[in-house]
MIMAR-654307 format. One record per residue (C-alpha): residue in three letters; z, y, x. Coordinates in Angstrom, 2 decimals, decimal comma. Each point is the difference from the previous one (the first is absolute). Example, Ala and Ser with C-alpha at 12.3 -4.5 7.8 and 13.67 -1.06 7.14 Angstrom:
BEGIN
<residu=Ala | c3=7,80 | c2=-4,50 | c1=12,30>;
<residu=Ser | c3=-0,66 | c2=3,44 | c1=1,37>;
//
This chain:
BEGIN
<residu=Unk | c3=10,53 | c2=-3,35 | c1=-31,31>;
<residu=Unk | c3=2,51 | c2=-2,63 | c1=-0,61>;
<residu=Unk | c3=-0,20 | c2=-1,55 | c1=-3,22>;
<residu=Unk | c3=2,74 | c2=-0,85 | c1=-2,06>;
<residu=Unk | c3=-0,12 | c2=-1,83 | c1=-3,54>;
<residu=Unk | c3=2,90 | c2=-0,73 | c1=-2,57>;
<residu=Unk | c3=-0,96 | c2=-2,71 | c1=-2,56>;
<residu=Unk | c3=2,41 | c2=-0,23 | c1=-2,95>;
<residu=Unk | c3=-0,22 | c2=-2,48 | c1=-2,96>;
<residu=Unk | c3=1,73 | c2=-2,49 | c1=-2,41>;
<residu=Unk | c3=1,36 | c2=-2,93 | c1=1,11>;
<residu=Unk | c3=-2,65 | c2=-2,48 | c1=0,27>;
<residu=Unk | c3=-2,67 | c2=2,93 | c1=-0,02>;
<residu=Unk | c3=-1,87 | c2=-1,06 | c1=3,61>;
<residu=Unk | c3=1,73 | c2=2,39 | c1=1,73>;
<residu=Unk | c3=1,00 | c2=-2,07 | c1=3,04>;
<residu=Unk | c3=-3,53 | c2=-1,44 | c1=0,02>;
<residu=Unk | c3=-1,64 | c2=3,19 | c1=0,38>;
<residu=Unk | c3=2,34 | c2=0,74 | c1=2,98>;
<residu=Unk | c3=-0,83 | c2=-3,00 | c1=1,46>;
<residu=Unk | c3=-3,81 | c2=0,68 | c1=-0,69>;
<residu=Unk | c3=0,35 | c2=3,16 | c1=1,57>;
<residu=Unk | c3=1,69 | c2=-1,48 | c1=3,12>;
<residu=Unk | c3=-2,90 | c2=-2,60 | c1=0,18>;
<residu=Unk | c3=-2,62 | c2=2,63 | c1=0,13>;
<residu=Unk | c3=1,84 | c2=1,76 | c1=2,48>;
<residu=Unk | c3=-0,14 | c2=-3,16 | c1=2,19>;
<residu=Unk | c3=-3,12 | c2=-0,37 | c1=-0,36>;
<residu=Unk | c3=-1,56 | c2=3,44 | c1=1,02>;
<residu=Unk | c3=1,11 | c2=-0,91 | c1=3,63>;
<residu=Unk | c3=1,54 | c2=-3,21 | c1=2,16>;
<residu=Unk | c3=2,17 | c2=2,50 | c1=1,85>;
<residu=Unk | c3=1,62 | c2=1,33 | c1=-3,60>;
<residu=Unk | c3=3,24 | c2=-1,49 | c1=-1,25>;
<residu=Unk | c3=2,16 | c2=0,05 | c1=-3,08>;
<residu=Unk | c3=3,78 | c2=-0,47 | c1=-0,55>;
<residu=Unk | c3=1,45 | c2=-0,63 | c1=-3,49>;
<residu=Unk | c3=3,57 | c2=1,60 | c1=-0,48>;
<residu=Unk | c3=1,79 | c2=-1,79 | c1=-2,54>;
<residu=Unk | c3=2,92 | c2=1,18 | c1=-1,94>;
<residu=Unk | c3=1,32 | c2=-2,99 | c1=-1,89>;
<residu=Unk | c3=3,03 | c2=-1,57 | c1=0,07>;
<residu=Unk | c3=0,60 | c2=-3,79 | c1=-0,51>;
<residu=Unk | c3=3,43 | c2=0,46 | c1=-2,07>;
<residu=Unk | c3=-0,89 | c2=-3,47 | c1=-2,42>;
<residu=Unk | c3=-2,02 | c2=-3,20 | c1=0,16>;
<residu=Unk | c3=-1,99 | c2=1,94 | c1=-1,77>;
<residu=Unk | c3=-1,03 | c2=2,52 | c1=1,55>;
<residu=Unk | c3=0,08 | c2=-1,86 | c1=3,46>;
<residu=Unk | c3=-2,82 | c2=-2,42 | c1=-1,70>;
<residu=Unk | c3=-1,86 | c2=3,24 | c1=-0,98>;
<residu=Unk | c3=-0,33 | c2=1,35 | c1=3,54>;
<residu=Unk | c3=-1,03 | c2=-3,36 | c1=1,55>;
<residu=Unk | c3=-2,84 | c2=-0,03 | c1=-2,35>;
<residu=Unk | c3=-0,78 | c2=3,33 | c1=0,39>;
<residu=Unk | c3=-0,28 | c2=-0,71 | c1=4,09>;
<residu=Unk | c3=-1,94 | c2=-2,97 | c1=-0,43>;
<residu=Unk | c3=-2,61 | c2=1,56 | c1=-1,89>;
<residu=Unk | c3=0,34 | c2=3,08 | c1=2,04>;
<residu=Unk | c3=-0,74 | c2=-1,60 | c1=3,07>;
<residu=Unk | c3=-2,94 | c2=-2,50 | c1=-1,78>;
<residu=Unk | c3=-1,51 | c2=3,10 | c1=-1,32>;
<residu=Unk | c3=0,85 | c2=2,33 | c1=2,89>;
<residu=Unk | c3=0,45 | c2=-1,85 | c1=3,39>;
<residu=Unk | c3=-0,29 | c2=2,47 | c1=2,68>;
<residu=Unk | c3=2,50 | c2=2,36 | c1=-2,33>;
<residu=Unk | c3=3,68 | c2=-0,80 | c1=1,17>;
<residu=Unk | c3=3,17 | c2=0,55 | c1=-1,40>;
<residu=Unk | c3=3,58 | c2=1,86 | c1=0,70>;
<residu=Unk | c3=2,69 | c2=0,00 | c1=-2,17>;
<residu=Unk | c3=1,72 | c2=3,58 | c1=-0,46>;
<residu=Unk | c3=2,16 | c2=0,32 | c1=-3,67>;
<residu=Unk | c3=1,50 | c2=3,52 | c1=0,82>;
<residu=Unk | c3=-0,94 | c2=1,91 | c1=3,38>;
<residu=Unk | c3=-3,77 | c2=0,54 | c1=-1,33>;
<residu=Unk | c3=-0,96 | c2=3,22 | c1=1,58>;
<residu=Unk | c3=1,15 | c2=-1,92 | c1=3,55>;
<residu=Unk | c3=-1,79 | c2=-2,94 | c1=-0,42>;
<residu=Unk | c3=-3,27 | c2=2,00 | c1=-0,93>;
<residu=Unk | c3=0,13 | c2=2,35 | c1=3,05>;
<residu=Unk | c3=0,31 | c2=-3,18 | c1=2,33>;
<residu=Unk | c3=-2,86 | c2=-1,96 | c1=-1,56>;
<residu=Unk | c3=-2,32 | c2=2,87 | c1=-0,09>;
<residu=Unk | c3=-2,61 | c2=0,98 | c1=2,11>;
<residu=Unk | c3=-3,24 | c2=1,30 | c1=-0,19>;
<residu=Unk | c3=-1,94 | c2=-3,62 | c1=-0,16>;
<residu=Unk | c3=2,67 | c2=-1,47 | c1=-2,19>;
<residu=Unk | c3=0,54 | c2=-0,05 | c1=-3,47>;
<residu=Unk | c3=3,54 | c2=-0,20 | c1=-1,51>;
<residu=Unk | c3=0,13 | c2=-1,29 | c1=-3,27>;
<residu=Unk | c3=3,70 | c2=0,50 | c1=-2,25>;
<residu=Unk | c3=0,59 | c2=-1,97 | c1=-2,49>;
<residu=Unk | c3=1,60 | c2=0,41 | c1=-1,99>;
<residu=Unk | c3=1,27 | c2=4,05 | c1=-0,70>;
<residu=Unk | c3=2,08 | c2=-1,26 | c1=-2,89>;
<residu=Unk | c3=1,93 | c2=-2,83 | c1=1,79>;
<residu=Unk | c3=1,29 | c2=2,27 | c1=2,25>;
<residu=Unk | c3=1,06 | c2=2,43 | c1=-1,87>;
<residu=Unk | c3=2,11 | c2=-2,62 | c1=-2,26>;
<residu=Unk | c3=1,01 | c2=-0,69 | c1=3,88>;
<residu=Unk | c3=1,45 | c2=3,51 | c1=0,43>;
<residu=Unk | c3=1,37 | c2=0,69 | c1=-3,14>;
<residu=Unk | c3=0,85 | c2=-3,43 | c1=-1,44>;
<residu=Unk | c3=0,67 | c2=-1,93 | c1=2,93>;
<residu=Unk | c3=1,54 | c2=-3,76 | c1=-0,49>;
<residu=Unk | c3=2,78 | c2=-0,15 | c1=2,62>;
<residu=Unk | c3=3,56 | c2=1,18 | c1=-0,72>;
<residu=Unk | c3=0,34 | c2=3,57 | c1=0,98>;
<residu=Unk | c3=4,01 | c2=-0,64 | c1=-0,46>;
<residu=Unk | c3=0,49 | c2=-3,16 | c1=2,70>;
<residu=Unk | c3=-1,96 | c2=2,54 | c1=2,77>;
<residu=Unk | c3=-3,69 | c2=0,88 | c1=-0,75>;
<residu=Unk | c3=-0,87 | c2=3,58 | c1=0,84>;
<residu=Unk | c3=-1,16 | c2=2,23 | c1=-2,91>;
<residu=Unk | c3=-4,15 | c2=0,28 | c1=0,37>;
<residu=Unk | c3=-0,82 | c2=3,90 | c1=-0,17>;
<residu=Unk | c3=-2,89 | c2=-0,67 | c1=-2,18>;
<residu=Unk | c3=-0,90 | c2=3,86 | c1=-0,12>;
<residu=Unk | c3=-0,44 | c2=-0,05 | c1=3,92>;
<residu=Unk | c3=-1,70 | c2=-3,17 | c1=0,07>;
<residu=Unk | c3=-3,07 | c2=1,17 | c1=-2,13>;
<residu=Unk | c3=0,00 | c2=3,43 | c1=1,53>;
<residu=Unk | c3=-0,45 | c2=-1,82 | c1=3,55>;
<residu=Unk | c3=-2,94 | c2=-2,25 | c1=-2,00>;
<residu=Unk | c3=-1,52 | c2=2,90 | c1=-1,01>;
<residu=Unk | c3=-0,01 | c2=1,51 | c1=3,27>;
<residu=Unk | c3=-1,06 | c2=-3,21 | c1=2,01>;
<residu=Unk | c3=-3,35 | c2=0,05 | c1=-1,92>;
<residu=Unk | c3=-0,12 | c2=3,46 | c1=0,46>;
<residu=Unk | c3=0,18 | c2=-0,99 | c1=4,21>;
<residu=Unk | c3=-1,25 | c2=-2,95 | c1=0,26>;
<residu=Unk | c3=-3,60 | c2=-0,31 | c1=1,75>;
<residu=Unk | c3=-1,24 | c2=-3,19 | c1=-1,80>;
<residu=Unk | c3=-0,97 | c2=-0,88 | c1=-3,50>;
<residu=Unk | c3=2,50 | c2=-1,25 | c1=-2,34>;
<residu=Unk | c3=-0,52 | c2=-1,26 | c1=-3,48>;
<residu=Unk | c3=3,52 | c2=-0,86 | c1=-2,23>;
<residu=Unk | c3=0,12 | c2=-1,65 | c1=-3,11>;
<residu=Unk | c3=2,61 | c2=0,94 | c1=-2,91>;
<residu=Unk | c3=0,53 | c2=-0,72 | c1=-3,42>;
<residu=Unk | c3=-0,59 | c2=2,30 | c1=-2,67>;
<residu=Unk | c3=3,02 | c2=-0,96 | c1=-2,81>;
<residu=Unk | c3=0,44 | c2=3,18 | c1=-1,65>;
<residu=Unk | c3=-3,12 | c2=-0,78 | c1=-3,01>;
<residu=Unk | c3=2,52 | c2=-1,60 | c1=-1,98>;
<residu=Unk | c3=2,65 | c2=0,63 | c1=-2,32>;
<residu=Unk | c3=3,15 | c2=2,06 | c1=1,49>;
<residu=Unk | c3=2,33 | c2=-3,17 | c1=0,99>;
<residu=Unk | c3=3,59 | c2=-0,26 | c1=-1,18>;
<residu=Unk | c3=2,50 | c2=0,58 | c1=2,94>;
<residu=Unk | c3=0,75 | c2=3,21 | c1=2,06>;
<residu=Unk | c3=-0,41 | c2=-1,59 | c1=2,80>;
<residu=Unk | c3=-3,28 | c2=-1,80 | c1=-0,49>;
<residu=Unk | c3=-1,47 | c2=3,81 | c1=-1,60>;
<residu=Unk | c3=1,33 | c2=1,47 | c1=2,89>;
<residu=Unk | c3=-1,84 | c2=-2,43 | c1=2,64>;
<residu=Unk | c3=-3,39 | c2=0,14 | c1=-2,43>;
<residu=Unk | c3=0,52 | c2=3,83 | c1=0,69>;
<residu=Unk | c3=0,21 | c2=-0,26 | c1=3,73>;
<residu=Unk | c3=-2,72 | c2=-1,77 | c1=0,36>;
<residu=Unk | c3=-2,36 | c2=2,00 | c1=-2,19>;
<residu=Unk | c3=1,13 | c2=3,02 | c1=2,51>;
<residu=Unk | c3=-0,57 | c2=-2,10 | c1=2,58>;
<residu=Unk | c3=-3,73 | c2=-1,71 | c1=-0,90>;
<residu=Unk | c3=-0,88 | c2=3,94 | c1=-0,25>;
<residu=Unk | c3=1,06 | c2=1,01 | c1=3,15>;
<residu=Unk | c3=-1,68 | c2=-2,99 | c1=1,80>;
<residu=Unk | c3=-3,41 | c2=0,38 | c1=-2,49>;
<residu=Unk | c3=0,25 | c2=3,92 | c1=1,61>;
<residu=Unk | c3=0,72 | c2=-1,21 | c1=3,64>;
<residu=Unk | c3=-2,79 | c2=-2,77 | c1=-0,18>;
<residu=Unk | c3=-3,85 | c2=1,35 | c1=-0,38>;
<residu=Unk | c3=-1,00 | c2=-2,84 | c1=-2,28>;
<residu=Unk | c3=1,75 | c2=-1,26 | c1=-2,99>;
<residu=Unk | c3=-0,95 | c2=-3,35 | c1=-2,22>;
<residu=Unk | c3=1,41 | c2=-1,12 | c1=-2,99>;
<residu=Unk | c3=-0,56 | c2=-3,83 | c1=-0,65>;
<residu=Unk | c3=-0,27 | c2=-1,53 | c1=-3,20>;
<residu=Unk | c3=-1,16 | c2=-3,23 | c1=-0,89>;
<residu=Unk | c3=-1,47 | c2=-0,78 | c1=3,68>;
<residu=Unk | c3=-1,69 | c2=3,45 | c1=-0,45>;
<residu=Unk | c3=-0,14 | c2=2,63 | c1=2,22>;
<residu=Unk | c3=-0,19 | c2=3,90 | c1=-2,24>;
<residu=Unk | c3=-0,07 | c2=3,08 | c1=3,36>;
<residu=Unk | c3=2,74 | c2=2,25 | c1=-1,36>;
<residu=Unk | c3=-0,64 | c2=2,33 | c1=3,46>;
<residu=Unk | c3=-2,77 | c2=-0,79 | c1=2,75>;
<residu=Unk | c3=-0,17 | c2=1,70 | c1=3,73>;
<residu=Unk | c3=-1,36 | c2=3,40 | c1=0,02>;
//
């Protein structure tokens, strides 16, 4: 059986790290395994573009043999190419790209497409569904808090609650990280 994992968690919660953890034990069970990080982010500021340099440095201190491809919006493409049954895709992040599909940066008015974000997660959900290797995505879990001010921002803390449950459903192992700690919220049966 293929097994999939979806590890949500606060910002800062060692969600990424436990990703990266999992990739490394991968690795290690065999020299013919391999691992490919999907990531979602989008440099849009200084900051952010400072953020993912750090985050590939220490990826790839941490995680050498583990490489990296860059996919913001066509997820459930870029996981059926990368997977196979002696590699492990790793997503992060679930949440990035779904800001990606329904809150995307460019200027829909001077030419960008519309993003069907509805047909984008239903082909996610059906790539894990398919594919033959193991995947393990990370995602945050916002919705703990209070209710935020702004239709919009409710409505995208609604979308992905939906969505965290469908991919918790799809997946057959579910951790939520807090504090650098993993708690099982669903294990393999």
């Amino acid at each position: 059986m293929t097994t999939h994992e979806f590890i949500l968690g606060g910002q800062k919660s060692g969600k990424s790290r436990r990703a990266e953890q999992r990739a490394a034990d991968w690795l290690a069970t065999s020299p013919t395994h391999r691992a490919v990080l999907i990531a979602t982010a989008q440099p849009w500021d200084d900051e952010m573009r400072e953020r993912i340099a750090r985050h590939q440095q220490d990826r790839a201190a941490r995680v050498p043999r583990l490489r990296t491809v860059e996919e913001p919006v066509a997820l459930a493409a870029a996981i059926t190419a990368h997977s196979a049954p002696d590699t492990l895709v790793v997503v992060d992040c679930l949440t990035l790209w779904l800001t990606n599909l329904r809150m995307p940066m460019e200027d829909r008015e001077n030419g960008t497409l519309p993003i069907d974000a509805a047909a984008q997660e239903a082909a996610l959900l059906a790539a894990l569904q398919a594919v033959r290797g193991p995947v393990v995505i990370v995602g945050n879990e916002i919705g703990l808090g209070v209710i935020p001010m702004g239709r919009e921002v409710r409505a995208f803390v609604d979308a992905l609650g939906r969505l965290n449950q469908s991919v918790a459903a799809a997946c057959h192992r579910a951790t939520l990280m807090v504090a650098g700690l993993p708690l099982t919220l669903k294990e393999p049966e």
